[in-house]
PAMARLO-855559 format. One line per 5 residues: number of its first residue (from 1); their letters; for each residue x, y, z of C-alpha. Coordinates in pm, 1 decimal. Layout:
NUM) a) X,Y,Z ~ ...
END
This chain:
1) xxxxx) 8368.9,5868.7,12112.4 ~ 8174.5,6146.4,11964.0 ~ 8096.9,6198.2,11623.5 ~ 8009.1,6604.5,11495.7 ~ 7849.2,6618.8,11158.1
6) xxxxx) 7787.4,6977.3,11033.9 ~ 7724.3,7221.9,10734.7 ~ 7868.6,7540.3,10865.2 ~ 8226.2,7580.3,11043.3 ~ 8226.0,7382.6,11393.1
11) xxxxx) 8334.9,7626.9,11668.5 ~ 8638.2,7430.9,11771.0 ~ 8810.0,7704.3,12019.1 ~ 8441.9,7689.9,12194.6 ~ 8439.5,7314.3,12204.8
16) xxxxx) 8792.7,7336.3,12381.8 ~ 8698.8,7588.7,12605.2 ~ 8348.6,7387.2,12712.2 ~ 8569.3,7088.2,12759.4 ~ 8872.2,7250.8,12958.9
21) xxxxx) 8613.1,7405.6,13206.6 ~ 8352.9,7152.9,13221.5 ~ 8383.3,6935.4,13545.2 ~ 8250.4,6694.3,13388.2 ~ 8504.7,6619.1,13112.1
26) xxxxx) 8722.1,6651.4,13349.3 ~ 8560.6,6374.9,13635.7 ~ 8554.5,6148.0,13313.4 ~ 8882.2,6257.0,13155.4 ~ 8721.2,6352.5,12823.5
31) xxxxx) 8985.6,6528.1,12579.6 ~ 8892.7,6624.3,12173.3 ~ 9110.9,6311.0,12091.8 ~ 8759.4,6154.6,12115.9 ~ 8592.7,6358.6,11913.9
36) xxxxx) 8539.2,6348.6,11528.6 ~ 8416.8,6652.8,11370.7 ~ 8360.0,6658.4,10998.3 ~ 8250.5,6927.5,10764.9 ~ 8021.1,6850.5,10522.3
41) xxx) 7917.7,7134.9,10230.6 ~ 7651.5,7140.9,10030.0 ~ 7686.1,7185.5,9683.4
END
């Protein structure tokens, strides 16, 4: 499980493409349903 904590938008479409290329989420059979990504503003 990953957890993504940020203050601007989180580049999801990149995070999809790193994982649908990377031979290493693939050898390891990592998919976003492991991954938590929350946006957090400042006010």
């Amino acid at each position: 499980v990953l957890y993504i904590c940020t203050e601007s938008t989180f580049p999801s479409r990149r995070l999809e493409d790193l994982l649908k290329h990377s031979p290493i989420a693939r050898k390891y059979r990592i998919t976003s349903d492991f991954i938590f990504v929350e946006h957090v503003s400042t006010v």
